[in-house]
Biopython code that builds the backbone (N, CA, C, O; Angstrom):
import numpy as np
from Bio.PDB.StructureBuilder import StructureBuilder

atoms = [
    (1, "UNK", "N", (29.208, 125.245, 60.435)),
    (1, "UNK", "CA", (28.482, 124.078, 59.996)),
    (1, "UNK", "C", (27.028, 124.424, 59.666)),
    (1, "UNK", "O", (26.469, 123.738, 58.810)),
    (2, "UNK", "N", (26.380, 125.393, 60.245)),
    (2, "UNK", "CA", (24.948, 125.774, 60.346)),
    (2, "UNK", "C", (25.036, 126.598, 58.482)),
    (2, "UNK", "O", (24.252, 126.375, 57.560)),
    (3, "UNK", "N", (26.187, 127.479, 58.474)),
    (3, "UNK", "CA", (25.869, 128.250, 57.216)),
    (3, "UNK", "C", (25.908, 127.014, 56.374)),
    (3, "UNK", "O", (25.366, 127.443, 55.355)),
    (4, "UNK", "N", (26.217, 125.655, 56.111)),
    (4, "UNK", "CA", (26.496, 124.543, 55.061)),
    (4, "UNK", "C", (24.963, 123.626, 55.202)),
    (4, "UNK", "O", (24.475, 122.797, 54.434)),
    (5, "UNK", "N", (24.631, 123.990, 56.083)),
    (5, "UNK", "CA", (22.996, 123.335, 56.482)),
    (5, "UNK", "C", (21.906, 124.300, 56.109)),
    (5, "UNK", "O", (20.826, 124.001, 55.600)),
    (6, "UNK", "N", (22.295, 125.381, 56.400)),
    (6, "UNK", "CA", (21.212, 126.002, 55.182)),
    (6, "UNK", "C", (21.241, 125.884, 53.966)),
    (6, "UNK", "O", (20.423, 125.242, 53.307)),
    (7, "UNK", "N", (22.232, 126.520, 53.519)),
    (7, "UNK", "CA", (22.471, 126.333, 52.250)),
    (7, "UNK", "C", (21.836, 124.669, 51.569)),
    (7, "UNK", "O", (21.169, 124.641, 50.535)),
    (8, "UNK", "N", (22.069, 123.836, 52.084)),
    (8, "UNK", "CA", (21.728, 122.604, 51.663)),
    (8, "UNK", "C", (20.278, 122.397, 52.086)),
    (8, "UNK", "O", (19.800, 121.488, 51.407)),
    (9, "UNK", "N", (19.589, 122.790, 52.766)),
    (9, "UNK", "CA", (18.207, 123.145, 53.178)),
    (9, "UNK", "C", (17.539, 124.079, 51.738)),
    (9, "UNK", "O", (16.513, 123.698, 51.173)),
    (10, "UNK", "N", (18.231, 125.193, 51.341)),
    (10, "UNK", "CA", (17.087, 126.286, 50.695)),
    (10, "UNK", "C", (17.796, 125.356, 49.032)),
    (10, "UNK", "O", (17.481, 125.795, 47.925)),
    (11, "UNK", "N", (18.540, 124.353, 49.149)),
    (11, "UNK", "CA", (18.765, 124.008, 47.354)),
    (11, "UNK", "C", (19.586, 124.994, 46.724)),
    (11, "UNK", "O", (19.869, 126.083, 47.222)),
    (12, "UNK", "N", (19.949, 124.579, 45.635)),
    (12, "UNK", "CA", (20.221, 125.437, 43.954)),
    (12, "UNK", "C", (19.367, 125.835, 43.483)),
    (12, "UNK", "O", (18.418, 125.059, 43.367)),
    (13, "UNK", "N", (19.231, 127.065, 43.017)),
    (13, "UNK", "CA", (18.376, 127.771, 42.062)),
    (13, "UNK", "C", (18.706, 126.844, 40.924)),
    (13, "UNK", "O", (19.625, 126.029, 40.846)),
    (14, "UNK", "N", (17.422, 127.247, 39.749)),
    (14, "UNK", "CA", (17.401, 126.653, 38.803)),
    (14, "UNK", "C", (18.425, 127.754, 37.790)),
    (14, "UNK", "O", (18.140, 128.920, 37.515)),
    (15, "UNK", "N", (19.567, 127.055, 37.388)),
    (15, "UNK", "CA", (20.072, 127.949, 36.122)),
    (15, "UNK", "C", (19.894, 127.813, 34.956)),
    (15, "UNK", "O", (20.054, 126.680, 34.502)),
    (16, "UNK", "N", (19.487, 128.947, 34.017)),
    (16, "UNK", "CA", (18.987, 128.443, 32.860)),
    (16, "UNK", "C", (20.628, 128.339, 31.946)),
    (16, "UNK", "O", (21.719, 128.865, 32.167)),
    (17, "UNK", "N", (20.248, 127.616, 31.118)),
    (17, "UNK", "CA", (21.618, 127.197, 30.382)),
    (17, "UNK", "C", (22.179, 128.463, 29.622)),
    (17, "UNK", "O", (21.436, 128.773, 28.691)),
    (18, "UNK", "N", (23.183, 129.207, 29.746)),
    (18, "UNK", "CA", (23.533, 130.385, 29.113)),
    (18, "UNK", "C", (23.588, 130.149, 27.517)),
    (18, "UNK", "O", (24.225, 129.167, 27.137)),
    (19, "UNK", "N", (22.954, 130.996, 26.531)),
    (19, "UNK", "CA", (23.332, 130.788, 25.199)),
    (19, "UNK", "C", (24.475, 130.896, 24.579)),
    (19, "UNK", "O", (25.228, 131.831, 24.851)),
    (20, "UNK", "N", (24.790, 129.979, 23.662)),
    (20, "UNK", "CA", (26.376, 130.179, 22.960)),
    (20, "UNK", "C", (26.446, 131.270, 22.233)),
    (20, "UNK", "O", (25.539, 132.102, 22.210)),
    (21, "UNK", "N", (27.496, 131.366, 21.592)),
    (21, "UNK", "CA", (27.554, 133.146, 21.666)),
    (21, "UNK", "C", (27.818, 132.701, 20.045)),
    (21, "UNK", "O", (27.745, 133.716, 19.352)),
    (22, "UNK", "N", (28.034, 131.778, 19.429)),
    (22, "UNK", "CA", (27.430, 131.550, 18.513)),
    (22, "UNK", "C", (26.750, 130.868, 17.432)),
    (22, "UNK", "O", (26.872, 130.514, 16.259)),
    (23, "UNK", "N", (25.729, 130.867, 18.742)),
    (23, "UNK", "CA", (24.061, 130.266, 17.991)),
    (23, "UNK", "C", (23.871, 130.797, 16.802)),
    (23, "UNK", "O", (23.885, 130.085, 15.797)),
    (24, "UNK", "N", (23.672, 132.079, 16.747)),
    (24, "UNK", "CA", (23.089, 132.951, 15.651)),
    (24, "UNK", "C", (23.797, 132.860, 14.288)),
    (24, "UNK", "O", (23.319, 132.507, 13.210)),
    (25, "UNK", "N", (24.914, 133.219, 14.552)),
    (25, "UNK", "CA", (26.091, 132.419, 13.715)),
    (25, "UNK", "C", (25.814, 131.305, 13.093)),
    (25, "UNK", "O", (25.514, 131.550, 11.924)),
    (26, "UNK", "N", (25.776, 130.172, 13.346)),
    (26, "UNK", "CA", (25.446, 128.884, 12.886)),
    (26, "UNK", "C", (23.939, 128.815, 12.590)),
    (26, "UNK", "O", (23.533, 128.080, 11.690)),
    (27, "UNK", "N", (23.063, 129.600, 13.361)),
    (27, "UNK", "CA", (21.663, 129.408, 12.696)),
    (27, "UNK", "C", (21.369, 130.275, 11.328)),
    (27, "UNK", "O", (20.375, 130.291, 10.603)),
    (28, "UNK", "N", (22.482, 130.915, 11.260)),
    (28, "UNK", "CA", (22.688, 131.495, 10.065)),
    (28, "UNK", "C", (22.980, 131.239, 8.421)),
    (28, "UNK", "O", (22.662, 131.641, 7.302)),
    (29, "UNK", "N", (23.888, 130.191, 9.182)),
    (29, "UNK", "CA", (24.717, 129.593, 8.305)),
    (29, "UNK", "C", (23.928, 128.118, 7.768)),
    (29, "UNK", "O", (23.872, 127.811, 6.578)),
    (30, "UNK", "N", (23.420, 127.395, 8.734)),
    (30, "UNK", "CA", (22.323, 126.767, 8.224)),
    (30, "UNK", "C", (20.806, 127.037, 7.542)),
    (30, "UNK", "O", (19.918, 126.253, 7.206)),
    (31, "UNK", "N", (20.920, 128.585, 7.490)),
    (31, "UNK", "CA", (19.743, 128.653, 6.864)),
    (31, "UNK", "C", (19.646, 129.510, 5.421)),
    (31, "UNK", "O", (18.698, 129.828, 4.703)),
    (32, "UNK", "N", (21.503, 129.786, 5.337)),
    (32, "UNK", "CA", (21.761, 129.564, 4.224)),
    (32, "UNK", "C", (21.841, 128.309, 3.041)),
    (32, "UNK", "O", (21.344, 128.319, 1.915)),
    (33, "UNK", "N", (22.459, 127.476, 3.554)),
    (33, "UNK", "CA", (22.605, 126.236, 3.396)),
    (33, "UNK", "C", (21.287, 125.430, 2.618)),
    (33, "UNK", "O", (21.250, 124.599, 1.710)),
    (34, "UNK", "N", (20.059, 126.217, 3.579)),
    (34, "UNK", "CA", (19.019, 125.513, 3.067)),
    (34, "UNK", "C", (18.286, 124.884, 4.309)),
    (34, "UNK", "O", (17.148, 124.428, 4.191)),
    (35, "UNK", "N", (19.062, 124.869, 5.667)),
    (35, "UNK", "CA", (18.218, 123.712, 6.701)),
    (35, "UNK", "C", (17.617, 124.876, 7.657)),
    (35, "UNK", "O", (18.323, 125.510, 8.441)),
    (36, "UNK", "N", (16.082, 125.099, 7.479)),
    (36, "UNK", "CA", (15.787, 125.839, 8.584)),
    (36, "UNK", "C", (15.640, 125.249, 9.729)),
    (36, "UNK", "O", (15.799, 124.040, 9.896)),
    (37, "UNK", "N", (15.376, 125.930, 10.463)),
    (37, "UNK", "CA", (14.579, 125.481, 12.415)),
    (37, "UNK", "C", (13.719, 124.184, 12.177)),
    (37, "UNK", "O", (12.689, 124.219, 11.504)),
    (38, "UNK", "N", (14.103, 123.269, 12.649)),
    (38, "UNK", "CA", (13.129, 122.351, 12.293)),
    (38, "UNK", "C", (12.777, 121.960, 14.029)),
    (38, "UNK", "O", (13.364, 121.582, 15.043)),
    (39, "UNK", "N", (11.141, 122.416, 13.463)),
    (39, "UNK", "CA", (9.963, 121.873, 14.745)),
    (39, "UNK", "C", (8.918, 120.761, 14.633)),
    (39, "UNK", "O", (7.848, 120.853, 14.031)),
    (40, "UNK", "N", (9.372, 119.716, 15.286)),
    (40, "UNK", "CA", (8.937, 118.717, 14.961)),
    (40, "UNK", "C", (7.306, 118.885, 15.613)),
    (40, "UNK", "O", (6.496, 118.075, 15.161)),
    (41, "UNK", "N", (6.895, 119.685, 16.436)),
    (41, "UNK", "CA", (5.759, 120.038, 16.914)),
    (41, "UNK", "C", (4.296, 120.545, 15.561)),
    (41, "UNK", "O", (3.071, 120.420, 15.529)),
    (42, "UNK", "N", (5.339, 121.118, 14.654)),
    (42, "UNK", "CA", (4.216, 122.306, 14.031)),
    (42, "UNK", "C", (3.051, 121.311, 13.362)),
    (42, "UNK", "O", (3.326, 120.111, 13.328)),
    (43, "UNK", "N", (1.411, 121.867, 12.684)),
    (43, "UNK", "CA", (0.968, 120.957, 12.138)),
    (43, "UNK", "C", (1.440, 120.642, 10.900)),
    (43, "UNK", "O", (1.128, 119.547, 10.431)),
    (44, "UNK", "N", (2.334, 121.608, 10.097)),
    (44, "UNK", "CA", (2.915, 120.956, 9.164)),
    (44, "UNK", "C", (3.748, 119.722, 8.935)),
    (44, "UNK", "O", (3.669, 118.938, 7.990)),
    (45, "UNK", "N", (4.623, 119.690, 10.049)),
    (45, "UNK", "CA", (5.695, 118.603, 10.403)),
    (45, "UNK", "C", (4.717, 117.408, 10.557)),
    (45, "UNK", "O", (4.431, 116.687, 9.601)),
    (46, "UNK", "N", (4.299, 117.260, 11.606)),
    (46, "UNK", "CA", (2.811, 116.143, 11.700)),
    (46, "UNK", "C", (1.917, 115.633, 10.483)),
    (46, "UNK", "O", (1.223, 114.617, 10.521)),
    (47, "UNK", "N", (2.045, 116.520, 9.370)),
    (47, "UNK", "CA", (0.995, 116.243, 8.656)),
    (47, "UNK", "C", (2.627, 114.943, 7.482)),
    (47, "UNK", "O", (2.564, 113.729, 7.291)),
    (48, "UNK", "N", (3.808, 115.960, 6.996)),
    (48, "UNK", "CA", (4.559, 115.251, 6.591)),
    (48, "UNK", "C", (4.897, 113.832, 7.127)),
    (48, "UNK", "O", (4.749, 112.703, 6.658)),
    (49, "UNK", "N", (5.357, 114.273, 8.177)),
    (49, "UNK", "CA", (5.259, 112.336, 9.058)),
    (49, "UNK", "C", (4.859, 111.875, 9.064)),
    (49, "UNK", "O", (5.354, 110.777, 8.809)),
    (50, "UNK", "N", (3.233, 111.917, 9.374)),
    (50, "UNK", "CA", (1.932, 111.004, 8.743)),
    (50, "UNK", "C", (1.707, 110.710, 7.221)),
    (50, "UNK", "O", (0.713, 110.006, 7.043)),
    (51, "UNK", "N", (2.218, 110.984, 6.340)),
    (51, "UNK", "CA", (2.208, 110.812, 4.802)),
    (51, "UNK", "C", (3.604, 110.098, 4.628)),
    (51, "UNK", "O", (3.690, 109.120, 3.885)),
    (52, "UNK", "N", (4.922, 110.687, 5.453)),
    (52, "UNK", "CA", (6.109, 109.592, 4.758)),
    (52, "UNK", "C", (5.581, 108.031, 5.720)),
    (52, "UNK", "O", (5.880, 106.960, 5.192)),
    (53, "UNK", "N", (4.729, 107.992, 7.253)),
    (53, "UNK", "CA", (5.125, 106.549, 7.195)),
    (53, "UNK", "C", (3.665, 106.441, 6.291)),
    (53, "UNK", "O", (4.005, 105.620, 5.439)),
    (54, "UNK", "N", (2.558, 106.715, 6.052)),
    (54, "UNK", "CA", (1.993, 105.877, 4.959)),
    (54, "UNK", "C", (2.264, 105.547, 3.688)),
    (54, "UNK", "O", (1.679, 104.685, 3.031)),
    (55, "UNK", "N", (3.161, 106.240, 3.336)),
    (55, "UNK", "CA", (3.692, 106.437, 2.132)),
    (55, "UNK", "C", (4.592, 104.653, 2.407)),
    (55, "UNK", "O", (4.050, 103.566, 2.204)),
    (56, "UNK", "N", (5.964, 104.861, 2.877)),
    (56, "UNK", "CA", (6.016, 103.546, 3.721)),
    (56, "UNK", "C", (5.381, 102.313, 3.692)),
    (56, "UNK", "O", (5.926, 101.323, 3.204)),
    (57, "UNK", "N", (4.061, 102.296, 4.268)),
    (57, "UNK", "CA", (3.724, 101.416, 4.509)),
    (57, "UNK", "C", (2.766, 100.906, 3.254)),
    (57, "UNK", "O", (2.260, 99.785, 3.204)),
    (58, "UNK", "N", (2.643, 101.741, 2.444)),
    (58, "UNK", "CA", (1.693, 101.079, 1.267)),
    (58, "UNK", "C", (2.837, 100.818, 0.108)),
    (58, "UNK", "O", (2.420, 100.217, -0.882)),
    (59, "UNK", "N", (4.214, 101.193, 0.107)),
    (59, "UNK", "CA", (5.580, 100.285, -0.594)),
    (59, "UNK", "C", (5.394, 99.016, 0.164)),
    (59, "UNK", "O", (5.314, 98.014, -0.546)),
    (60, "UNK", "N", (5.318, 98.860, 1.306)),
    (60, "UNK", "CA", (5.670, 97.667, 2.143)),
    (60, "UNK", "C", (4.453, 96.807, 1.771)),
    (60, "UNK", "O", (4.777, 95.650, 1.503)),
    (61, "UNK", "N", (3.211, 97.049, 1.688)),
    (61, "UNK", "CA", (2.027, 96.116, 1.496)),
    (61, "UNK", "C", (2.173, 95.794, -0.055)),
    (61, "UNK", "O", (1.717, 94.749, -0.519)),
    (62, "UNK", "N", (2.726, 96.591, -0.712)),
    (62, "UNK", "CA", (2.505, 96.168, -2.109)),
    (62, "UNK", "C", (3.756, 95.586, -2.457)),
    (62, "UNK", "O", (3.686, 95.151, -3.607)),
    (63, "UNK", "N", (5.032, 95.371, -1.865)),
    (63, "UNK", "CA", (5.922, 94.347, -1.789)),
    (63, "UNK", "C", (5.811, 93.061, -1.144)),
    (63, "UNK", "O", (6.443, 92.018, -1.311)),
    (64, "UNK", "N", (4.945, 93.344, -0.436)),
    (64, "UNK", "CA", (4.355, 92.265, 0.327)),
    (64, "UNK", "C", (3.132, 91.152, -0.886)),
    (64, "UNK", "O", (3.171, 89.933, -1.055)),
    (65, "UNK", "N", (2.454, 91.882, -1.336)),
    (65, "UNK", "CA", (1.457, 91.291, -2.306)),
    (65, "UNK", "C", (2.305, 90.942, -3.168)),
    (65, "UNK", "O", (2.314, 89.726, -3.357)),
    (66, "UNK", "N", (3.234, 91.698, -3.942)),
    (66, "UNK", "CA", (3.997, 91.073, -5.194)),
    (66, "UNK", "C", (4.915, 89.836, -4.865)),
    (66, "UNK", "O", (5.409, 89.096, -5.716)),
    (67, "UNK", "N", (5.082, 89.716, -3.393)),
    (67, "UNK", "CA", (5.612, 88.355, -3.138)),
    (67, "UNK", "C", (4.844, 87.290, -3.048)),
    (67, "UNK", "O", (4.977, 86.304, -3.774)),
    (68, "UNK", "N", (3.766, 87.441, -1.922)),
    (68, "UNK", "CA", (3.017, 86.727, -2.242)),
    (68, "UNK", "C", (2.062, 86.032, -3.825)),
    (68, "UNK", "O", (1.401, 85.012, -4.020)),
    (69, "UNK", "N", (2.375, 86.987, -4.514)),
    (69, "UNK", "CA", (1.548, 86.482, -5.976)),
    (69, "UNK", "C", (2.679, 85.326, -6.499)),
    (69, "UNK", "O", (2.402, 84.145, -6.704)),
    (70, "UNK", "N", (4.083, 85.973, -6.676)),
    (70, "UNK", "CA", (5.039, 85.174, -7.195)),
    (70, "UNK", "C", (5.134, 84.078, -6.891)),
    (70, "UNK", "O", (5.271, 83.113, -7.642)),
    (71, "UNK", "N", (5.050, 84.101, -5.283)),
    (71, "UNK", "CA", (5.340, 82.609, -4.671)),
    (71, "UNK", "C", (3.764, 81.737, -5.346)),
    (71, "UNK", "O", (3.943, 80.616, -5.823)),
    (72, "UNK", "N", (2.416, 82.277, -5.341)),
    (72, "UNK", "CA", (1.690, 81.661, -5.781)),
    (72, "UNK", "C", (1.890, 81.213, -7.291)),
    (72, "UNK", "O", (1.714, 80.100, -7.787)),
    (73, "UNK", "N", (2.135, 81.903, -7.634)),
    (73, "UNK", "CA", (2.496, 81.725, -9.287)),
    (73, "UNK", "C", (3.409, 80.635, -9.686)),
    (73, "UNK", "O", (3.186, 79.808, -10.570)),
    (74, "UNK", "N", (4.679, 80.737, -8.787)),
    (74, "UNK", "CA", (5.883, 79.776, -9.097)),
    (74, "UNK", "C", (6.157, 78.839, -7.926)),
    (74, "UNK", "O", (7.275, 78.542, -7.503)),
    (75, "UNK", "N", (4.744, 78.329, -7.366)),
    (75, "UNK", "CA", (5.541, 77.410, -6.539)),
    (75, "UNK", "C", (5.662, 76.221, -7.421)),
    (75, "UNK", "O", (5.191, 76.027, -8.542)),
    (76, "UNK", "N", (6.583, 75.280, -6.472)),
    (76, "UNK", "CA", (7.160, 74.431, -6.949)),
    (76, "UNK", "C", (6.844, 73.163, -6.619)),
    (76, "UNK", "O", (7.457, 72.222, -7.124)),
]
sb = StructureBuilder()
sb.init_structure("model")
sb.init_model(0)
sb.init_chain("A")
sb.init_seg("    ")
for serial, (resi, resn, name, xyz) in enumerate(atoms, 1):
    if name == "N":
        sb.init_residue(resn, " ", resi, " ")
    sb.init_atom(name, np.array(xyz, "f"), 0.0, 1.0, " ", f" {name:<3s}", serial, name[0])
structure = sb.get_structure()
């Protein structure tokens, strides 16, 4: 009983997740394809994301104004 009380005393080591055997394979094959590593961290990635939602949001304000004009235009 004592060896099941240590053991449960000192924990599990941390295991790191073993790699698939084929990662490389498929990261291969996607970067044929055309799709590299995508890091959503880099400053490039950051700089794109910040331009598609403004990009976004100035379609949205200027759909927004062209409604509003219409409705001014054609109310009834």
């Amino acid at each position: 009983m004592s060896i099941i009380l240590d053991a449960l005393r000192r924990g599990r080591k941390r295991q790191d997740p073993a790699p698939s055997p084929n990662a490389s394979q498929t990261d291969a094959v996607l970067q044929t394809l055309g799709y590299g590593r995508f890091n959503p961290t880099t400053p490039m990635e950051r700089v794109k994301r910040v331009l598609g939602y403004g990009a976004i949001a100035i379609v949205l304000v200027l759909a927004l104004w062209a409604a509003f004009m219409w409705l001014r235009l054609y109310r009834f």
